[in-house]
C-alpha angles and dihedrals in degrees: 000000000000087000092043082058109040087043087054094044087048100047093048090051094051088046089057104048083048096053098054117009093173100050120144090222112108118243114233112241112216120270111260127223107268119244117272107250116200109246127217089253101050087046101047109024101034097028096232096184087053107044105020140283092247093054084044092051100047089035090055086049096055092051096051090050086040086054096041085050089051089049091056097041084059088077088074098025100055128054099219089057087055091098089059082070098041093059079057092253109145115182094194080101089054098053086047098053089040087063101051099040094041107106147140114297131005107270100054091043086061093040088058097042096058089050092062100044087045092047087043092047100049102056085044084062088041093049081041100055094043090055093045088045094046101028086168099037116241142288126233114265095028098153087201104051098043083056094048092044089059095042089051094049095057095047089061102043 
């Protein structure tokens, strides 16, 4: 879908410098990365000036996921969480997928996030759609469900 947009934006972009070269309309220059002010955290806490924007930066990253982690750990530490478990809600997954979308800046932190809903969601409706199919399971020697079993394994891979 990402690819279906930015090859549509590309090609109509191309189509309309070609149109007209000499028009008066002004062409839109990509946005560039904002500087990268220096925030009371970083100079305070992790003495940016001192040390290095760059130490303050990534240093200011790993306390916010470590405090969205503890936020997260507070479910099992504290009595008044407990119903959170009780409803069947675990937040172990969450930490997990904290730690591999947090980066760097906004946009790849999304991006890898809804890869991994997305590569969390898609073997659930596969898992889904084999139980609702074989209710039962299978028996050895079923000729349709060896062939949708392979089937099923190269549409995944």
């Amino acid at each position: 879908c990402f690819l279906m947009t930015f090859g549509t934006m590309e090609l109509n972009t191309r189509r309309r410098r070609k149109a007209d070269p000499e028009s008066d309309e002004e062409m839109v220059e990509p946005l560039t990365k904002p500087s990268p002010d220096v925030g009371f955290a970083q100079k305070t806490l992790f003495k940016g000036s001192r040390y290095g924007t760059s130490f303050a930066f990534h240093a200011d990253l790993a306390l916010r996921g470590s405090l969205v982690a503890l936020f997260c750990a507070a479910t099992y530490c504290f009595e008044f969480l407990a119903w959170w478990r009780h409803q069947g809600w675990s937040m172990g997954y969450v930490v997990v997928i904290l730690a591999f979308t947090l980066y760097l800046d906004l946009g790849s932190t999304v991006n890898s996030a809804w890869t991994g809903f997305y590569g969390t969601l898609l073997p659930v409706l596969n898992c889904w759609l084999m139980f609702f199919l074989y209710p039962n399971g299978v028996k050895r020697g079923d000729m349709s469900s060896m062939v949708f079993g392979w089937v099923d394994f190269f549409v995944f891979v």
